[in-house]
N, C-alpha and C positions, 0 to 999 in steps of 0.2 A: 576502846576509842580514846583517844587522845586529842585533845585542841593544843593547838599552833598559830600565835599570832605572829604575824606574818605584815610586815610593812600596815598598810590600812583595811588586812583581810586577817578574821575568825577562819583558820581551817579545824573542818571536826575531824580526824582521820581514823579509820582504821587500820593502822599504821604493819598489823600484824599477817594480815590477810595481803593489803599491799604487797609489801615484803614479799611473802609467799609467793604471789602470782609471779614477780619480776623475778625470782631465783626459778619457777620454771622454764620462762625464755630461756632459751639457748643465744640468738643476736638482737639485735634490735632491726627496724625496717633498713636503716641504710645500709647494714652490711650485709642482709639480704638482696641488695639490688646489685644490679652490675655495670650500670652506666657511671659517667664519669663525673656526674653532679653529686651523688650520691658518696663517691672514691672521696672524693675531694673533702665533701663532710665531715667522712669516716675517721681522714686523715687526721683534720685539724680539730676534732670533736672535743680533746680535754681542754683546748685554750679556749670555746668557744661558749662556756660558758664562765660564769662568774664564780665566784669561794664561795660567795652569799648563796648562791643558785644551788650549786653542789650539796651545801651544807642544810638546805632546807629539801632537797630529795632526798637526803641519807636521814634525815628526821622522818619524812614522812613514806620511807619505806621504797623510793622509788629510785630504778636504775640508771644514771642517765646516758650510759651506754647503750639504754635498751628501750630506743624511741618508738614509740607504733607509726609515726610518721612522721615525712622528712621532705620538704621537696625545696629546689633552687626554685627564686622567682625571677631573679635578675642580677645586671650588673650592677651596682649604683656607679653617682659621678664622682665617688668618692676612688672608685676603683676595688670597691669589695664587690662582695656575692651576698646577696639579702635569701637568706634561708629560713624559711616557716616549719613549724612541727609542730607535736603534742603529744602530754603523756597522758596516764589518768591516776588516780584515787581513790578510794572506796573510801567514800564520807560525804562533805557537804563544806559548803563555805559560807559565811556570811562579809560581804562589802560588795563591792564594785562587782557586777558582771561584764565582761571582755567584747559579749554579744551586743553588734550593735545594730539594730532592724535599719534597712535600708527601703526595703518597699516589701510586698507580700513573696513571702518566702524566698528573700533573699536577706543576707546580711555582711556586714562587713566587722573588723574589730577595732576595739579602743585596748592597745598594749599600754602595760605601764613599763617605763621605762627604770631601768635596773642600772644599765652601765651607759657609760656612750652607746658601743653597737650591741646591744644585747636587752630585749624586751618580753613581759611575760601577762600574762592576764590568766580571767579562769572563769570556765562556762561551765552547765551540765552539757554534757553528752556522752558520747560512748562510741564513737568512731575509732574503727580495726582496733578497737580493745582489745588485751590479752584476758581480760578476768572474763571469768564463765559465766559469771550473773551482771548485767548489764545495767543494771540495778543499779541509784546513787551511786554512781562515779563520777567523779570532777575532773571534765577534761584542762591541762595546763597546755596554753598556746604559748608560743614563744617564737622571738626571732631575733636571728644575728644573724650582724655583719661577720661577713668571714675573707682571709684571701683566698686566693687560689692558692694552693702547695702542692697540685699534684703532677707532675711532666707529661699528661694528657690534656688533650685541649678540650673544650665543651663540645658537646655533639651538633649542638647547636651552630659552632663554626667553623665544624664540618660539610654543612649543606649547601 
């Protein structure tokens, strides 16, 4: 185990076991999908995060080619595409939780912001995790803005 301070968050990671998990993925969720929200991700996925972002999942063992989850939510008025995800960790974190209770069993989040379009926070959970013990993992939410770059349009304005 290894700590990693991290803006105004203690990560404790098992940084070795991590690692291990993400070298048995083969792709991450978007390049398993086939729609055209997902292409478009896939596409623009290195520009889409930060050096800062890169360089703290190459620390704590994680691939960021290799997302458990990935979805478009919209366009903004900006003219981007606002995209949600998450990775995970095996360890713990100590600062700010991401989770934010809205009413009974529901919730929304509080991202901290990284870049102009690019936001990250960090919960427990363990949603379509890759590790086989579900056990202490810290799931990492995140979103950015992104353009469009792919010569497919959205399915959505197909209909």
């Amino acid at each position: 185990m290894k700590t990693i301070k991290f803006r105004n968050w203690e990560l404790i990671v098992n940084d070795e076991l991590t690692k291990l998990t993400y070298e048995k993925v083969e792709i991450g969720n978007a390049d398993s999908c086939v729609c055209n929200e997902c292409k478009n991700y896939s596409n623009y996925r290195e520009n889409a995060f930060p050096e800062e972002i890169k360089n703290l999942f190459i620390e704590i063992g994680i691939n960021y080619r290799k997302e458990s989850e990935v979805t478009r939510y919209c366009k903004q008025n900006n003219g981007l595409h606002l995209y949600g995800g998450w990775f995970h960790f095996k360890g713990e974190f100590i600062g700010k939780n991401c989770e934010v209770p809205v009413r009974e069993n529901s919730f929304t989040f509080e991202l901290t912001k990284i870049e102009e379009n690019f936001s990250i926070g960090f919960r427990n959970d363990n949603a379509l995790s890759f590790f086989e013990d579900g056990k202490n993992l810290v799931q990492i939410e995140f979103e950015t803005e992104i353009p469009w770059t792919i010569d497919k349009e959205l399915e959505a304005d197909l209909m």
